[in-house]
N, C-alpha and C positions, 0 to 999 in steps of 0.2 A: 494551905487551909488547915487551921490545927484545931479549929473548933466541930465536934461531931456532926452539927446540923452540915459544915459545908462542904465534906468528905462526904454524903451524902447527895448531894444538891445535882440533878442532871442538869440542872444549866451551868452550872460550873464546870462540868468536862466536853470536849469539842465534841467527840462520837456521839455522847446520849442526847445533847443539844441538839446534834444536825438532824438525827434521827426523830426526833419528840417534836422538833420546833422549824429546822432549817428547812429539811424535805418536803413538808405541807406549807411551809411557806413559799415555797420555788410552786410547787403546785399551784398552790393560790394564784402567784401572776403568771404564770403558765396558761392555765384556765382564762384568763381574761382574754386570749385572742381564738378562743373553742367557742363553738356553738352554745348558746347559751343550755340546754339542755346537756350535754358534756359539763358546761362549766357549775350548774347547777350539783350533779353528782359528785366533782371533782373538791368546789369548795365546799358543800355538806360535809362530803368526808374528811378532809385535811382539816378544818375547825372543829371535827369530833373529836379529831386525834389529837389536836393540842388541847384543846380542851381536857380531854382523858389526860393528859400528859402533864396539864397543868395541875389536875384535883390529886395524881398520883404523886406528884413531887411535891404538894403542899402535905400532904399526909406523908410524907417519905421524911424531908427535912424540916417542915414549917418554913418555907420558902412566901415569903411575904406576898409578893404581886399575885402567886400562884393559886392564894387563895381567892382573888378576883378575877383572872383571867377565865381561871379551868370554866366557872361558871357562866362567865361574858363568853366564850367561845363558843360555849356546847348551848348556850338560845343562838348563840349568831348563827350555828348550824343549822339549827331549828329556821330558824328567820332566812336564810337561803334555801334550804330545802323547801319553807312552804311558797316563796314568793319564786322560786325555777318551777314548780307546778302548777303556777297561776292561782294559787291559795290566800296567798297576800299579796295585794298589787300595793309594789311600789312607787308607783308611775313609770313613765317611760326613761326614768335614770334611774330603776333600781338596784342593777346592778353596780351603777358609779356608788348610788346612797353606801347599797351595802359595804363595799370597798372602804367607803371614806371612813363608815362606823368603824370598821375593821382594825383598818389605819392608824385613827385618828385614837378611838374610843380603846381598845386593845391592846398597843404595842406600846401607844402611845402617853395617854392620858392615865390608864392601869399596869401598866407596865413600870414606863419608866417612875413619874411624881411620886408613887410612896412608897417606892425605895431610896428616895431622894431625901422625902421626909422622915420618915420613921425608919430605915436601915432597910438589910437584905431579909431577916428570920424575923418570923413572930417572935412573941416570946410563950413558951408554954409553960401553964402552970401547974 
């Protein structure tokens, strides 16, 4: 990486990644076989923490996705934490919905597509 934004970038090295993103993601399908009240605190937490992990490495590097993520993570936390205290009913598959948003909506659809489209960095002006 020779460019400053990706010398920078904690997803680009294994340690900051596994720490910021792998850990709360092991967490996350961990939690799915916990008591839903365990699993409620568990996934709160670890989507705060990428979350946080994302808004700090989009402001660290301008790491593109991370400006979507940080912000998709930390309401999904929100959206888990109110729907594990009975606050928002998701129906009786709320925690598959939640997962699937997570999944699908997160890693997936914000993550990978627009860095596929538009490259890895923003660009700052």
């Amino acid at each position: 990486m020779t460019k400053p934004e990706g010398r920078r970038d904690w997803v680009s090295g294994v340690r900051s990644y596994m720490l910021a993103w792998g850990l709360p993601s092991a967490a996350l399908v961990a939690a799915v076989f916990m008591a839903p009240s365990a699993r409620t605190i568990v996934w709160a937490g670890a989507l705060a923490w990428m979350g946080l992990a994302c808004v700090a490495n989009a402001l660290r590097c301008g790491r593109l996705h991370c400006y979507l993520t940080g912000p998709f993570f930390l309401f999904m936390a929100l959206a888990t934490l109110l729907h594990g205290l009975g606050i928002l009913w998701l129906g009786p598959r709320g925690w598959l919905w939640l997962g699937l948003v997570v999944i699908v909506g997160g890693f997936g659809l914000l993550w990978y597509v627009p860095e596929r489209v538009w490259g890895k960095y923003a660009r700052r002006g």
